[in-house]
C-alpha positions in Angstrom: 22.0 55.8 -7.9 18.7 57.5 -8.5 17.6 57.7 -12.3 15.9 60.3 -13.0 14.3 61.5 -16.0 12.6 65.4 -16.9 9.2 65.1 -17.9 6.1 68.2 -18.4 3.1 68.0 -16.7 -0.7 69.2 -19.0 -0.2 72.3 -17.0 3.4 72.9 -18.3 5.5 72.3 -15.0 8.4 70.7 -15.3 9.5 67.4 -12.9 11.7 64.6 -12.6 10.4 61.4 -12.4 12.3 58.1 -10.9 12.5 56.0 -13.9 13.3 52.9 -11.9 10.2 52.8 -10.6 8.0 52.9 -14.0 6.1 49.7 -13.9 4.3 50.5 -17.5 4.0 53.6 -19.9 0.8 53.5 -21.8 -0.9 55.6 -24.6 -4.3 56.7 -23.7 -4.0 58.6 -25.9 -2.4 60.7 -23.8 0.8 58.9 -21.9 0.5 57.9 -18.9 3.1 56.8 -16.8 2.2 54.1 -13.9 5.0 53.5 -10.9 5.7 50.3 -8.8 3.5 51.9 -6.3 0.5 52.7 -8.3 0.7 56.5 -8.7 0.0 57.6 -11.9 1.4 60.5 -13.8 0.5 61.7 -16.9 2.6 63.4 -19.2 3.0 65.7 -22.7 5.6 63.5 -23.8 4.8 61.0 -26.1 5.7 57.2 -25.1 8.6 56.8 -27.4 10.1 59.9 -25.7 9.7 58.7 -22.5 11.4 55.2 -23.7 14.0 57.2 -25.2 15.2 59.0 -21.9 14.8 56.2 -19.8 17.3 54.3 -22.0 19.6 57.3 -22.7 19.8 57.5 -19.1 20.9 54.1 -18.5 22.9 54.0 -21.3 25.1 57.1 -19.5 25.3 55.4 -16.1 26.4 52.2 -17.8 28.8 54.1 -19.5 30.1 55.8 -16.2 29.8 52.6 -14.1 32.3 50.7 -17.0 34.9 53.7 -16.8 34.8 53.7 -13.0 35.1 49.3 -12.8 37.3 50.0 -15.3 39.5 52.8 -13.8 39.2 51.0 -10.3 40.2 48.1 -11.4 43.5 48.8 -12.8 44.3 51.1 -9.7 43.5 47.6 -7.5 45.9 45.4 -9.4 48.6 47.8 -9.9 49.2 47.5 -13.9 51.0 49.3 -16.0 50.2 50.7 -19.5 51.6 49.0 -21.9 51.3 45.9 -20.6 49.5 42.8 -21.6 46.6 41.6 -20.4 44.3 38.4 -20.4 40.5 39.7 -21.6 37.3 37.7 -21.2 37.8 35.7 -24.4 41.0 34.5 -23.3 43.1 36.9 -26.4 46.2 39.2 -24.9 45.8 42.9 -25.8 48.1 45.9 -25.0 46.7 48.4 -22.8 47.5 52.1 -24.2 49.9 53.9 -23.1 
């Protein structure tokens, strides 16, 4: 899945930027964004902003990626709500009905 992050340009254009290919965000004052392959963008956003996307954007697929293992999962073996089942930490819960 591409991550992707909005970001402005100096010149007030507006892109979207692959955040899995940030190598390092730096303050130059100005931020400037380098990628695994050595471009170079820099940006009106300030580095905490940028920080903050790139982890709010994570945090969202991680989030969807959980539902859908989760979902998935309990298609694959067939359970029922209701019943109990055996978590990581070896304690028996009731799934919701």
């Amino acid at each position: 899945m591409l991550t992707v992050i909005e970001l402005t340009r100096f010149n007030g254009t507006r892109f979207y930027l692959n955040a899995d290919l940030v190598e390092y965000i730096e303050a130059t004052p100005d931020t400037l964004i380098t990628l695994s392959s050595g471009k170079r963008h820099l940006v009106k956003e300030d580095v905490l902003t940028v920080v903050e996307r790139i982890i709010a954007y994570h945090r969202r697929i991680h989030y969807i990626s959980v539902t859908e293992t989760g979902e998935s999962a309990e298609m694959q073996r067939g359970g029922q709500t209701g019943e109990e089942v055996e978590t990581a930490d070896e304690k028996m819960e009731t799934l919701p009905d």
